[in-house]
Every structure is written in structure tokens, then in C-alpha cells.
C-alpha positions in Angstrom: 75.7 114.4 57.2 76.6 117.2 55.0 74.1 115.6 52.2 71.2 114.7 54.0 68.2 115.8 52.3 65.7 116.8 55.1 67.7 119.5 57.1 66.4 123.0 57.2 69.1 124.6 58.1 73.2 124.8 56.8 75.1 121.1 57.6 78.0 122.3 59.3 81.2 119.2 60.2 84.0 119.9 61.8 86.9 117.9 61.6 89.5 118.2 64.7 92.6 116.4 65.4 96.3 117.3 66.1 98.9 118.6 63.8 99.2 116.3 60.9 96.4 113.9 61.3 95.3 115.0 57.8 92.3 117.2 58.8 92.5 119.6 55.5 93.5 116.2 53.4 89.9 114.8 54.3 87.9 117.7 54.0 89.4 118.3 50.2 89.2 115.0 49.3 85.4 114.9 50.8 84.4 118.3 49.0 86.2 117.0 45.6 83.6 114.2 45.7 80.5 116.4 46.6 81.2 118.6 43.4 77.6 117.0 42.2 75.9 117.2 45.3 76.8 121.1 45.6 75.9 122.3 41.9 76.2 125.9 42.4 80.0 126.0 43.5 82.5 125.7 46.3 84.5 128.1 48.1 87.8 127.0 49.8 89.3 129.3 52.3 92.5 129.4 54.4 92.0 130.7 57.9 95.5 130.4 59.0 94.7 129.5 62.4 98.0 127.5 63.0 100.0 129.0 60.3 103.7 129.8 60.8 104.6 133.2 60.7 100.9 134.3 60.1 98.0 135.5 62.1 94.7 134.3 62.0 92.4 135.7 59.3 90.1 138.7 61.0 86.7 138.3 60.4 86.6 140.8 57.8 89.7 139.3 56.0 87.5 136.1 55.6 83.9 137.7 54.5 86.3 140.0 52.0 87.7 136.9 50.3 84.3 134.8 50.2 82.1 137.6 49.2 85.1 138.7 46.4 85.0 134.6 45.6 81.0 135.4 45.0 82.1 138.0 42.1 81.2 141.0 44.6 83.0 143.9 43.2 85.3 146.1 45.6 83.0 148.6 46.1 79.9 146.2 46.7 82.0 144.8 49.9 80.6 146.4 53.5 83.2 148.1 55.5 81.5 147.2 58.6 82.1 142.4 59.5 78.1 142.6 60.4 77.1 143.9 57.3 79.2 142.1 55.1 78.2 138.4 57.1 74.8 139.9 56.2 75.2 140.1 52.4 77.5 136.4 52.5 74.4 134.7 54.1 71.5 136.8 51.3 74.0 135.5 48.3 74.3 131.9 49.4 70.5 131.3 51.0 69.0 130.5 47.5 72.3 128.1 46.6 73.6 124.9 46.9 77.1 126.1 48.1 80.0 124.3 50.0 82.3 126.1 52.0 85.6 124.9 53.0 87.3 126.8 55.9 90.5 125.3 56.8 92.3 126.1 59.7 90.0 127.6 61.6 91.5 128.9 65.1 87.9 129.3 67.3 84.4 129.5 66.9 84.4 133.1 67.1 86.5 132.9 63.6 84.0 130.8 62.1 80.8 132.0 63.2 80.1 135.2 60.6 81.2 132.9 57.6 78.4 130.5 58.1 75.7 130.6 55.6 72.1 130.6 56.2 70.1 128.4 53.5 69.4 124.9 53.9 70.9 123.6 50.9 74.3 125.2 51.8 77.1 123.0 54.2 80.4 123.8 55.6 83.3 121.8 56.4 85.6 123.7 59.3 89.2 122.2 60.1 90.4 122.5 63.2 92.9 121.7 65.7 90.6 122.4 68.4 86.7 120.7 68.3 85.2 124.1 68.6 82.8 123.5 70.9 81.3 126.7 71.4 80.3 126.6 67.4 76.1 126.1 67.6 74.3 123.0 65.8 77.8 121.7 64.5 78.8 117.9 63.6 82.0 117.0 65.0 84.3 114.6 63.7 87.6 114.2 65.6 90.3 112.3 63.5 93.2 110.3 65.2 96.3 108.4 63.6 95.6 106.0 61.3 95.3 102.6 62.0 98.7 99.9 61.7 97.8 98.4 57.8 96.4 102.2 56.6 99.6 103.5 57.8 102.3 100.9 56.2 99.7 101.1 52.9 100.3 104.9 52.9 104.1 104.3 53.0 104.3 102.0 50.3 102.1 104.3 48.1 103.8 107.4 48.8 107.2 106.3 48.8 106.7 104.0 45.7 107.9 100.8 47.5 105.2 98.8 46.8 106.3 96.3 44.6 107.7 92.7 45.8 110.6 92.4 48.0 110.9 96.1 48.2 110.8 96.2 51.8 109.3 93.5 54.1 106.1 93.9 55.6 107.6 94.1 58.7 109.7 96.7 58.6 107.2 98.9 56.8 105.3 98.2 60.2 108.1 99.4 62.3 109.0 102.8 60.2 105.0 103.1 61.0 105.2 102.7 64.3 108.2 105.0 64.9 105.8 107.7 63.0 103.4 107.3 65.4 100.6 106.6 62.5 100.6 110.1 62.1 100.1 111.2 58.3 102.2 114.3 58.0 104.6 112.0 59.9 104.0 109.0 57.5 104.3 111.4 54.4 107.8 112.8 55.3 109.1 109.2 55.8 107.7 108.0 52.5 109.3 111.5 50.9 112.5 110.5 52.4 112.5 106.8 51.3 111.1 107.8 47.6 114.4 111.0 47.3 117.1 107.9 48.9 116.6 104.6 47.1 119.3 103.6 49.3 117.9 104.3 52.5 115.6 100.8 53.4 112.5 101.3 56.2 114.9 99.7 58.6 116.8 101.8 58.4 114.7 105.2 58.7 112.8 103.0 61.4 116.2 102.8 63.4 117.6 106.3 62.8 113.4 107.3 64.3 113.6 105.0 67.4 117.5 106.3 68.0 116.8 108.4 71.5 116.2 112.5 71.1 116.7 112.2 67.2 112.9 111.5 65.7 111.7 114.9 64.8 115.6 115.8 63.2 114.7 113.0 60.9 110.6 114.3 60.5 111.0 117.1 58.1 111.5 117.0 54.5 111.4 119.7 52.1 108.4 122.1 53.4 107.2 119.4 55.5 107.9 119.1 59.6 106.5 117.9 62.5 108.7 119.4 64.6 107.5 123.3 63.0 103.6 122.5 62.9 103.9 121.5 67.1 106.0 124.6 67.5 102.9 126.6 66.0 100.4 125.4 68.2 103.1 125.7 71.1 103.1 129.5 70.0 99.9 130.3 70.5 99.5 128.5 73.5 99.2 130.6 77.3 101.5 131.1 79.8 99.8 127.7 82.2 99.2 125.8 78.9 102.8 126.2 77.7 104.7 125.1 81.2 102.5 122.1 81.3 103.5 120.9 78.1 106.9 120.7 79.0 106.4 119.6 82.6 104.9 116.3 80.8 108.1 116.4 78.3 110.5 116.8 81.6 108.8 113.4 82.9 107.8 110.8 80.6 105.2 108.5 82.2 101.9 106.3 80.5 99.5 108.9 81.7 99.1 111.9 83.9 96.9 113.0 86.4 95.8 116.8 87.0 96.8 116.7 90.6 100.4 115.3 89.6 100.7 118.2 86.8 100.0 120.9 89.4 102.7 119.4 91.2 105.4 119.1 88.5 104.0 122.8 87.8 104.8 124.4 91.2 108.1 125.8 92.1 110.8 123.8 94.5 109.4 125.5 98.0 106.3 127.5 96.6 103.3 128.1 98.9 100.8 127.4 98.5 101.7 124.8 95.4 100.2 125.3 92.1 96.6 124.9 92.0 95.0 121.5 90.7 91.9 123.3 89.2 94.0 125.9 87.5 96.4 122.8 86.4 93.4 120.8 85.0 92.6 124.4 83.1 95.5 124.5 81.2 95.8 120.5 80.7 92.4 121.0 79.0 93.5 123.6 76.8 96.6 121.6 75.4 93.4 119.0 74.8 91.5 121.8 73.3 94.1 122.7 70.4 95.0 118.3 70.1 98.7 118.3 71.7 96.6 115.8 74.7 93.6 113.2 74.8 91.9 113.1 77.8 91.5 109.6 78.3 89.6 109.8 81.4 88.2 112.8 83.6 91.2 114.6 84.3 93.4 112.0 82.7 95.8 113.0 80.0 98.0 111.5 77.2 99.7 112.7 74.9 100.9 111.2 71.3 104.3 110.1 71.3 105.6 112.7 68.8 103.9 115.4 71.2 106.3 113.6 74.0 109.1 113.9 71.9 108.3 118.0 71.3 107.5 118.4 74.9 110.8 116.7 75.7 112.8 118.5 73.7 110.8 122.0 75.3 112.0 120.9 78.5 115.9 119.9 77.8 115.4 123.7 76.0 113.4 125.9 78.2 114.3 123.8 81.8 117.7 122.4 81.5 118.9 119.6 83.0 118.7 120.8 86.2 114.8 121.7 85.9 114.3 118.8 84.7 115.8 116.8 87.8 113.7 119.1 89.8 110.7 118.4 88.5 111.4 114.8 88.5 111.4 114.6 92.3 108.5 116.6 92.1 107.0 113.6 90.7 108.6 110.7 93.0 107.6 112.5 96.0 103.9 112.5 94.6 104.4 109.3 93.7 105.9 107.8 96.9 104.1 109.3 99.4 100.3 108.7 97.2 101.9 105.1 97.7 102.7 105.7 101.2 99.3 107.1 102.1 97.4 104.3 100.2 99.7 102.0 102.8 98.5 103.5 105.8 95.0 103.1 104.2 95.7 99.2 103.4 97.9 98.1 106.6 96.2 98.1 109.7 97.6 100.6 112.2 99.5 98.7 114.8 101.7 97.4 111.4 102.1 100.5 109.9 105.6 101.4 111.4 107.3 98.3 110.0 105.2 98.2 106.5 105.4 102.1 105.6 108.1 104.4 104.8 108.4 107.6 106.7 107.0 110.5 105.2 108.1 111.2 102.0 106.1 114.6 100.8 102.7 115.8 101.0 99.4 114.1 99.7 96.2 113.8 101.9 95.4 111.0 103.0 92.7 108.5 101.1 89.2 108.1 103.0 89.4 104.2 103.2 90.5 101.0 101.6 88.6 101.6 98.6 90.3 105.2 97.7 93.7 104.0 97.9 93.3 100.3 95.9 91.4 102.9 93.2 94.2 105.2 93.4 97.1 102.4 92.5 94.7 101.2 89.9 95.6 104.0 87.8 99.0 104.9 88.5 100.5 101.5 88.8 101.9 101.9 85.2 103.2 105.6 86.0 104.9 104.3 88.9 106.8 101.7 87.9 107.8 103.6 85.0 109.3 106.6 86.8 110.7 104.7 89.8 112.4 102.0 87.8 114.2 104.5 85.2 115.3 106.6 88.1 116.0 104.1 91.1 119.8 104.6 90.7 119.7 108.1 90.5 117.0 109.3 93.2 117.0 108.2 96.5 113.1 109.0 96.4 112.4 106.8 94.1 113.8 103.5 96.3 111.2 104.7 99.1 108.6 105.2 96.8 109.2 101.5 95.7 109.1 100.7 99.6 106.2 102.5 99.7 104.1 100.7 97.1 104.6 97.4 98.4 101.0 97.0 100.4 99.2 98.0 97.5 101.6 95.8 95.1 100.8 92.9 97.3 97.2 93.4 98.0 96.4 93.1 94.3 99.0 90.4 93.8 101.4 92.8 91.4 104.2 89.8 91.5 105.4 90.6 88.5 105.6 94.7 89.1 106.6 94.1 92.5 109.8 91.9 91.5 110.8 94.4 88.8 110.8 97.3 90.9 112.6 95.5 94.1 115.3 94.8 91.5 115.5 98.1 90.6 115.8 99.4 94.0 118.5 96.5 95.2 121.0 97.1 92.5 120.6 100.7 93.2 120.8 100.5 96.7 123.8 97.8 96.3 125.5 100.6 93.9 124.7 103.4 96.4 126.0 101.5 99.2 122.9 102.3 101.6 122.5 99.2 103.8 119.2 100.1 105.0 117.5 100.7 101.5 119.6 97.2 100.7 118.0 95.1 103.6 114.4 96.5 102.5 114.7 95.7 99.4 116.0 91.9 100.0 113.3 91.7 102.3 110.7 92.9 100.0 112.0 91.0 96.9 112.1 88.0 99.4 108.2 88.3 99.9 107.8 88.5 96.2 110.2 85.2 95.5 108.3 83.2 98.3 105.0 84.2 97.1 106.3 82.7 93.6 106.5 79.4 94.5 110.7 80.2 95.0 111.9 79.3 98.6 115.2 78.5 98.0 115.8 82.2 96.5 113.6 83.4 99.2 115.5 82.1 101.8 119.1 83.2 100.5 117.5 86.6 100.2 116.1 87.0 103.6 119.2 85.9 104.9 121.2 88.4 103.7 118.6 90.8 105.0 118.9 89.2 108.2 122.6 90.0 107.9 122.1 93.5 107.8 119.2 94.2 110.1 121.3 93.9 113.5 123.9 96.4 112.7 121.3 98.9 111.5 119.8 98.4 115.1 116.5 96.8 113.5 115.6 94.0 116.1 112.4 94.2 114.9 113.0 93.4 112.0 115.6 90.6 112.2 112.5 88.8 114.6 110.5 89.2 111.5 113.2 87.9 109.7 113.6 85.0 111.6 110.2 84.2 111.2 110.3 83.9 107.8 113.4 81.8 107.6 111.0 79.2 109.5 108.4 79.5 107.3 110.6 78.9 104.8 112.8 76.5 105.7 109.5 74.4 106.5 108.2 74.7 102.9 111.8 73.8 101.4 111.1 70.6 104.2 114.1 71.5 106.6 112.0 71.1 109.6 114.7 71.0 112.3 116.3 74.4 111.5 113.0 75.5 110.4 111.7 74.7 114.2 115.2 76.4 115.6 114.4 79.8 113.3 111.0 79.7 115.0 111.7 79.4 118.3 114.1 82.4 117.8 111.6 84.2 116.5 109.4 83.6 119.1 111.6 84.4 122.0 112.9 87.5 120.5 108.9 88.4 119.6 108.4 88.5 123.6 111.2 90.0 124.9 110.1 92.7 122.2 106.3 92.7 123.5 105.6 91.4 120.0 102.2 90.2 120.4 101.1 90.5 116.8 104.6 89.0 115.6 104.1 86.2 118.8 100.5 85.4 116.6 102.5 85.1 112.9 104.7 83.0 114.9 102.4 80.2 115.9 100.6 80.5 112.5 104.0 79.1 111.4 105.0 76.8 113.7 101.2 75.4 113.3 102.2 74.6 109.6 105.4 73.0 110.8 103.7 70.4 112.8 101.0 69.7 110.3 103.8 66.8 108.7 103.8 65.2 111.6 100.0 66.4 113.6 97.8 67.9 111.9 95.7 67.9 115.4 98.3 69.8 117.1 98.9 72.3 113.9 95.5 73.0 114.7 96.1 73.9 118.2 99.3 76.3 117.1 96.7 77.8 115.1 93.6 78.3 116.9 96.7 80.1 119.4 96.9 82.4 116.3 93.1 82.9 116.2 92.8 84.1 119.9 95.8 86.4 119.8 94.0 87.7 116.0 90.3 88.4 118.0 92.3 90.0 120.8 94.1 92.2 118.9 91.5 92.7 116.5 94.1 91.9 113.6 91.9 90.8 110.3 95.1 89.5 109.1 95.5 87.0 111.8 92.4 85.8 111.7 92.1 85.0 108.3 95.4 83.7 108.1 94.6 81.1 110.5 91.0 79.7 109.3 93.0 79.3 105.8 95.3 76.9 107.7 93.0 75.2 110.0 91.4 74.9 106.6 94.4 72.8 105.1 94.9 70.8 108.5 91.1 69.8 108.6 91.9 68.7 104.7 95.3 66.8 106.0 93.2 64.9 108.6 90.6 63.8 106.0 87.8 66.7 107.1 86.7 68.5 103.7 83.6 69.5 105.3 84.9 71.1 108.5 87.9 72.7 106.1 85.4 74.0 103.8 84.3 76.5 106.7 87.4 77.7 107.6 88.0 78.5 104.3 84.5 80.1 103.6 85.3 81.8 106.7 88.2 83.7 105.7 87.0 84.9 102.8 84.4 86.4 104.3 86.7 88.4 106.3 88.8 89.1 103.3 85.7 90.3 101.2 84.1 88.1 98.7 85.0 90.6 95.8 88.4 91.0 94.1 89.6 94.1 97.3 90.9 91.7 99.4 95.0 90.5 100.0 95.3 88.4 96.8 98.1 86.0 99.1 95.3 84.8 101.6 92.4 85.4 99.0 94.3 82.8 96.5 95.1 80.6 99.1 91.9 80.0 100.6 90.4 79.3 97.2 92.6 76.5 96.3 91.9 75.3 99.5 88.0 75.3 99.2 88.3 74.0 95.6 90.0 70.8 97.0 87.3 70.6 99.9 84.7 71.4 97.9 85.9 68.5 95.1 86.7 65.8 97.9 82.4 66.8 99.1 81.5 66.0 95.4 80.2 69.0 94.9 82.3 69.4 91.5 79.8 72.2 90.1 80.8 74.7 93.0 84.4 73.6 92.9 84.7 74.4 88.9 83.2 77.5 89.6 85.7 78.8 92.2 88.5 77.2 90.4 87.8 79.3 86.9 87.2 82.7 89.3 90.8 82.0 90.9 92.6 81.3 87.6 91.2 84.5 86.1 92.5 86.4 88.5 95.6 84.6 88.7 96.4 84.7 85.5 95.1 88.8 85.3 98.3 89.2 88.1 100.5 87.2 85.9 100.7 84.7 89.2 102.1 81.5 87.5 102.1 79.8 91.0 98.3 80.3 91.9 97.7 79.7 88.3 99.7 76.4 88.5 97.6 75.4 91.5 95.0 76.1 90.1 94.9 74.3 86.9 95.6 70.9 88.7 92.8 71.1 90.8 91.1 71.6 87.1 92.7 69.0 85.6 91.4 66.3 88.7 87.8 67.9 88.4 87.7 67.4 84.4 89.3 64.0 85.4 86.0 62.9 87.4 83.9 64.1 84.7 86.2 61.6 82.4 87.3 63.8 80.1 90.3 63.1 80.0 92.2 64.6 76.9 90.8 68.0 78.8 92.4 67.2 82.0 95.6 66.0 80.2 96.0 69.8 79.3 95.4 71.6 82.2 98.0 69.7 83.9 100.1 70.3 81.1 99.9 74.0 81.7 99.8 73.4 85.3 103.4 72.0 85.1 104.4 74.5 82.7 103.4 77.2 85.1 105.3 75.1 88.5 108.2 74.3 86.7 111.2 75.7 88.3 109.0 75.9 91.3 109.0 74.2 94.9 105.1 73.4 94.5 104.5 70.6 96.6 102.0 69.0 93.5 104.8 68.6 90.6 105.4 65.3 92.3 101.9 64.5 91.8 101.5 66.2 88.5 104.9 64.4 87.0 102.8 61.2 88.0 99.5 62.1 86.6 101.6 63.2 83.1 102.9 59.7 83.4 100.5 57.8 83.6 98.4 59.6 80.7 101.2 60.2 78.4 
């Protein structure tokens, strides 16, 4: 860019990035190897725009020094900035000059230095990408990649040679640097003054929590000092929401969560969002943040470890804690609104927490499932680290369960209902206890795991009656019969049922009376699948009555398996078409019912013939299985595979889908192991 012959006016390049990326390193290094290319001379100058201890150079500072450079006596300089920009742009038109202004702190700073004739160029450092700078080229810089970083150890630090340090650990101290080269260079100064001192074990004294930035300055050099400089100049806004982010260390944040963690316990109104995303996009402005997304920030990890330490400084710990439940209540009650949005109404009360602060409410479905998209990582982050010390953050993890479950987050949903059931266990709150077993019940029986399931729902069912929850010990009961007839117990599994049932109508139940018969229908497919289909078509009525989605597609998924269990793959494959239409086609819908049905149309649509549609669905439902981490589905999944590539005789194919398919169901109460230890046989 800065060499291309056909411009007609100055190349100007800018190179942006945060403290230490090695913005001046590049531009030196760039106009050392343009010394042809600019025959009549280079000027270097220092603007001192993040310089400790040191203003900015005023405009007139700067044209002084370049037109002084040019062998302008004194005298010859104008007093006035417009005059003397005037004679720096008549000396340099008729050159081929390079200009090197490093450290520039705005446009404003820049703009009188630049010269006008074409075969003149500039390179301008930055922190900030100087937007406002006319006609520029902009280059922002980031860390350096994983090899370019352990190279530029080894070279610095002179441990290049064999068996000097393993590749590995050279990785590590890279890492724990952030591939930042100011970083990189004070750990290769470090190992290069202490032969004794390996990359391990500067890698463990950087990982060691609070401690990296002690152990990041050397000599002159420090990360710790070049942050505090742009943390200096910053404003009032900018400053408090750089260590907001350091009091609560999540993936990514979201403007509307900053203005929160930025308003005062009992302010009103709370702090703006817009003035929030102002100052979030100044901290982006001078490099402490990326904006990753539109009003989406992150921030690199030795920024987090500044902002951090600005927060243990300027907050204390009992800001911090503040501004910490700040976040869970935005958290849980985001969660808790994205519920109501996801949960039909006349389920709300037993699915969704009570209030927990204040977010509006999302327009629809689509909102809310958007919504957890992007926070899922955030909020199992912050409500798993503080689930024993918040009692916010055990009904935020109550409160993300619909969402968790209506994208088939097994995985997150098991960690956090661990989280919360120790805590609530070490707290001694029965109630958050009994949620939690409940909830991390759901989670085991969607794995494939009744036994755990059952023993878990159990002791929920143990604590529901003294907590006056009748409601919920019906529920419970129900489950207990579902799950005593998948573990095959189906005498106690008809007793729990019929407990259930009873206690469903002396409760007016009519929505728990529907589950009910959805279950006992699967009970007496072992032994009539005509009559299962009765118990469900029960289910059905009371679903269209009530005008429950859930019902209704929960029982054409099992009419679907009866209709398969009496030898009627084209009937099932109906059913089954028919409750993913209510579900939605697309990847919205409740993953439990939208995984199940699948399966189920695979097998229908494989005992029609039609192998080409069957393949089809069964590669859809194993992407999206395995994109949950759902190892049951998955499982499932890959055996009906395995019998499709079968038909086709391929054989060593289908030898290694059911492979995987038992290494998925292992451990597992699948009712196809018995089938798949037999197919494994019989091929091996």
C-alpha cells in the first residue's frame, strides 16, 4: 500500500492494536526495509500518546521537530501550527519522504503532520484505529499466532537449541502470555537473565491466580504499566466499565449487562445501556476490548487480569460482591423471562422461578432461544463459580432450565444442576435441594440413565411433601412411572401411575391427568400396543382441549412407536411427521420430542424402504445430536445407520457405526445394546 506506484496523493497506514501487540516494532521494521523505496529520507517521530508520565505532543511540538528534522533553522520555524503544517507539506511535496509517527493519540494529532505530495507515505501507530483520519489504510494487529509466539521465545530468550525446553512447554509459557509480544519479550528476558528458571516453570508461576502481571515486567519493560497508561487517559464511564468487567469474569459481555454491573445497588433509573455501549466502545477505541459482535465485547486475558486487579483496588471485595449479583439477577431473571417465553402459560408456575430482578420481557419464542444462544457460555460460567456463595445464582440455574432443555444443553444442564445441588445440600435449603434433584433427574433420564434418575427423583419426592408441594410430588410420581417402566418394573411402575393420576384429579390437574396417560400408554405398549394407543389418543383429546402443543406432540410421537410395535411403519410414519410439524421443522423446537420423533421416522421410513429419506433424517439428527453433545440420541442414532448401510451391504461401514453406537450407549439403559451386542457378534 505505502509503495504503490499509481496514487496521487500521500499513502497513509495506520497500524492499531493494544498495548504490546508490537505496533511501533512493525512500523520500524517496515520503514527499515523501504529505505530504497523512499530515497530522499525518513523522519521518525514520537508522539507520546500513551507515554507514562508524558503528555501528548501539541501540534506545534510535532511540526517543530519534523520541520527542525528538514534542516529548518529556528528562526525559519512559524510561530503560528497552520503556518508551520503549511511550510511541512511545501518542503516534502517534491520528495519521496516517509514519515513515521508513533504513538499517535487521535486524528486531530496526526492530521497537520501529514504531507501533501504523492510520492510521500506515512505510517501512524496507534492504540486506537483513528477513524476520523481521511483516506487512511488501516491495519489492526492482534496477538500473534501459537508457533510465531513459542518461535519468538526461543529466539529471544536463546533457548533454541535441542532439549532446551520442550515444545510443549514453550506452548504453554505462550499461552499464559496471551501471544502478546511485549508479553512474550519479558518472558523470554526473564528466561535468557535465569538459566535456571525452565518455561514450566515461568508458565506455572503465570497461570498461579492474581500473580501474572507481578511476573510480566522486566527491566523497563511491563504490561502491567503500559495498561495503567491507557487506563489513565481513559473517562470517568470508560474507566468504571473496565473494572466492572475485571469485578466479573465471564466469556463475553453484553452492553445491556455492563449498564447493569455499572449502576449503583438501588439507583433509579439504572445506568443507561446507550451511555454504557458509549463507553464500552471507547475501551474498544484505545484496544483494552474487541467487539466481537454489535455490542458484544471481549477483552484479552491480560486486559482481564488489569481490570481484575482495578476492581480488587478501586471496589473492594465488597463492590465486587455487589456487582456480582448485579450480574446473576440479569442473568437469572433474562433466563427466567426467556422461560415464560418458551413454556406455555398454564405451566409456567411449576417450570419458572419467581421473579428474580428486572429485564423485559422477550417478544416470542424466537427472542428468547436467540437470547440464550449468546449467553449460554456467560451463564454457566458465573452461576457455576458462584452457586455456593449466591443464592441468586441456584435460581438462575432453575431459571435456565426451559431454554437448557429446549436446545438439548445435556451436558450444561448437568453441570450446573450439580453445582446448584451441592450448594443447596451445603446451604441446607430443602427447597433449592428438591429443584435441583428434580432438574438433574430430567437431565439423567434424558441421558439414557434411569436407574440414577429414579434415585434422584426419589429423594425429591422425599422432600416435596414437607415443603407443602403436592404438586409437585404428583409430578414426581409421574416420573417414577415413567421410569420405572423404562428400567422394565412394570408393576410399581403401574402403582406410581395410578398415584399420580389420582392425586392429578383431586388437584384439578388436567394437563398433569394428560402426561399421565401419555405414560401409562407406554406402559401397556409390552403387553398392547392397541390399548397403548388408546391411553394415548386419551392424551391427544385432553392436548386439543387444552390447547397444550406439548401434549399433542408428545402423543403422535408415541402413537408413532405403538403403530411401529404393531408392525404399521406407514401409519407411524404420520404420527411422527405429524409432531414435527407441530414442533417446527427447523432446529427451534424441544430437542427431547424433536430427537425422538426422528428416530422414530428413521425406523418407519427404513422398514417402508425408502432408505434414501431415512439416511437423510438420520445424518440431520446425528448432527444435531452430536452439536448438544447428546451421546444417547447420538447412540440411537448411529444404529439406525449402521442397519441402513447394512441394506446397502456395506458392511465394514455399518460395523463402525455400531461400534460408535455402543460406545455412545454404553453405561446406558438403551433398549438396543441388546441388539447391538448381537449385531457386534455376529460381524466381529
Amino acid at each position: 500500500m505505502l509503495t504503490r506506484p499509481d496514487r496521487d496523493r500521500p499513502a497513509v497506514a495506520v497500524l492499531s492494536g493494544m498495548a504490546g501487540v508490537g505496533k511501533s516494532a512493525l512500523a520500524l521494521h517496515v520503514s527499515h526495509g523501504l529505505r530504497e523505496e523512499f530515497p530522499d529520507g525518513q523522519l521518525h517521530l514520537h508522539l507520546h500518546g500513551a507515554t507514562p508520565g508524558m503528555s501528548p505532543l501539541a501540534p506545534c511540538q510535532s511540526l517543530t521537530a519534523l520541520l527542525r528534522d528538514l534542516g529548518v533553522p529556528p528562526r525559519g520555524i512559524p510561530e503560528t501550527p497552520d503556518a508551520a503544517a503549511a511550510l511541512l507539506r511545501s518542503l516534502l511535496a517534491p520528495t519521496r519522504t516517509l514519515l513515521v509517527l508513533d504513538d499517535a493519540a487521535s486524528a486531530a494529532q496526526v492530521r497537520p503532520l501529514l504531507p501533501a505530495g504523492a510520492g510521500c507515505a506515512v505510517v501512524v501507530t496507534s492504540r486506537s484505529p483513528l477513524t476520523a483520519l481521511d483516506g487512511a489504510a488501516r491495519f489492526a494487529l492482534t496477538p500473534l499466532s501459537a508457533p510465531e509466539s513459542a518461535a519468538l521465545l526461543r529466539a529471544a530468550s536463546g533457548r533454541d537449541g535441542a532439549g532446551t525446553a520442550g515444545s510443549g512447554d514453550m506452548d504453554r509459557l505462550a499461552e499464559s502470555c496471551g501471544r502478546l509480544p511485549l508479553a512474550l519479550r519479558i518472558a523470554a528476558a526473564r528466561l535468557a537473565a535465569r538459566r535456571a528458571l525452565t518455561p514450566a516453570d515461568l508458565a506455572g508461576l503465570l497461570t498461579a491466580q492474581g500473580s501474572r502481571l507481578d511476573h510480566l515486567e522486566y527491566d523497563d519493560l511491563s504490561v502491567r504499566r503500559s495498561l495503567s497508561v491507557a487506563h489513565a487517559a481513559l473517562d470517568p464511564d470508560a474507566a468504571l466499565a473496565l473494572r466492572r468487567l475485571g469485578a466479573v469474569d465471564i466469556p463475553e459481555y453484553d452492553a445491556s449487562l455492563v449498564a447493569r454491573l455499572m449502576s449503583s445497588d438501588g439507583a433509579e433509573p439504572p445506568f443507561d445501556v446507550r451511555r454504557a455501549a458509549a463507553a464500552l466502545e471507547r475501551l474498544v477505541d484505545v484496544a483494552l476490548l474487541d467487539e466481537v459482535a454489535y455490542q458484544r465485547f471481549v477483552p484479552h486475558d491480560l486486559v482481564r487480569d488489569f481490570a481484575h486487579e482495578l476492581a480488587v483496588r478501586l471496589d473492594g471485595e465488597q463492590g465486587r460482591a455487589a456487582a456480582v449479583e448485579r450480574a446473576l439477577r440479569w442473568f437469572g431473571e433474562s433466563a427466567r423471562q426467556a422461560g415464560l417465553a418458551l413454556v406455555p402459560a398454564h405451566l409456567a408456575g411449576n417450570r419458572v422461578p419467581p421473579p428474580i430482578g428486572e429485564v423485559p420481557p422477550f417478544p416470542g419464542e424466537a427472542e428468547a432461544l436467540a437470547w440464550g444462544d449468546r449467553e449460554l457460555p456467560g451463564l454457566v460460567t458465573l452461576t457455576r463459580a458462584y452457586a455456593p456463595k449466591s443464592r441468586t445464582a441456584l435460581r438462575a440455574i432453575r431459571a435456565a432450565f426451559p431454554y437448557l432443555q429446549r436446545r438439548g444443553r445435556l451436558q450444561e444442564l448437568g453441570l450446573l444442576n450439580e453445582a446448584a445441588l451441592d450448594a443447596a445440600r451445603a446451604a441446607g435449603d430443602g427447597e433449592a435441594e428438591a429443584h435441583a434433584l428434580t432438574d438433574l433427574a430430567a437431565v439423567h433420564f434424558m441421558l439414557g440413565r434411569s436407574e440414577r434418575s429414579l434415585a434422584l427423583n426419589d429423594e425429591a419426592i422425599g422432600l416435596w411433601p414437607a415443603l407443602g408441594e403436592d404438586s409437585r410430588v404428583q409430578r414426581g410420581l409421574a416420573n417414577r412411572g415413567m421410569l420405572l417402566e423404562r428400567l422394565e418394573r412394570y408393576e410399581e411402575a403401574a402403582e406410581a401411575l395410578e398415584e399420580s393420576l389420582a392425586c392429578a384429579r383431586r388437584l384439578g390437574d388436567d394437563h398433569g391427568e394428560g402426561v399421565i396417560l401419555s405414560h401409562l400408554g407406554n406402559l401397556h405398549e409390552h403387553t398392547d400396543a392397541s390399548h397403548a394407543i388408546t391411553c394415548h389418543e386419551r392424551s391427544l383429546d385432553v392436548g386439543v382441549r387444552l390447547g397444550s402443543p406439548l401434549l399433542r406432540h408428545t402423543a403422535h410421537c408415541n402413537i408413532g412407536y405403538a403403530r411401529l410395535a404393531l408392525g404399521q411403519p406407514g401409519l407411524a410414519a404420520g404420527h411422527f411427521e405429524e409432531c414435527l410439524a407441530i414442533i417446527g421443522e427447523g432446529d427451534e423446537g424441544d430437542w427431547q420430542s424433536q430427537s425422538q420423533s426422528r428416530v422414530g421416522l428413521v425406523r418407519a421410513l427404513r422398514a417402508l424402504g425408502r432408505r434414501a429419506a431415512a439416511t437423510r433424517e438420520c445424518a440431520l439428527v446425528m448432527e444435531r445430536a452430536v452439536s448438544r453433545g447428546d451421546d444417547f440420541t447420538e447412540g440411537l442414532a448411529r444404529h439406525q445407520h449402521g442397519l441402513l448401510l447394512s441394506a446397502e451391504s456395506r458392511t465394514g461401514e455399518a460395523l463402525d457405526e455400531w461400534r460408535r453406537a455402543y460406545a455412545c450407549l454404553d453405561g446406558m439403559d438403551a433398549k438396543v445394546l441388546p441388539e447391538l451386542r448381537a449385531l457386534l457378534g455376529r460381524t466381529a
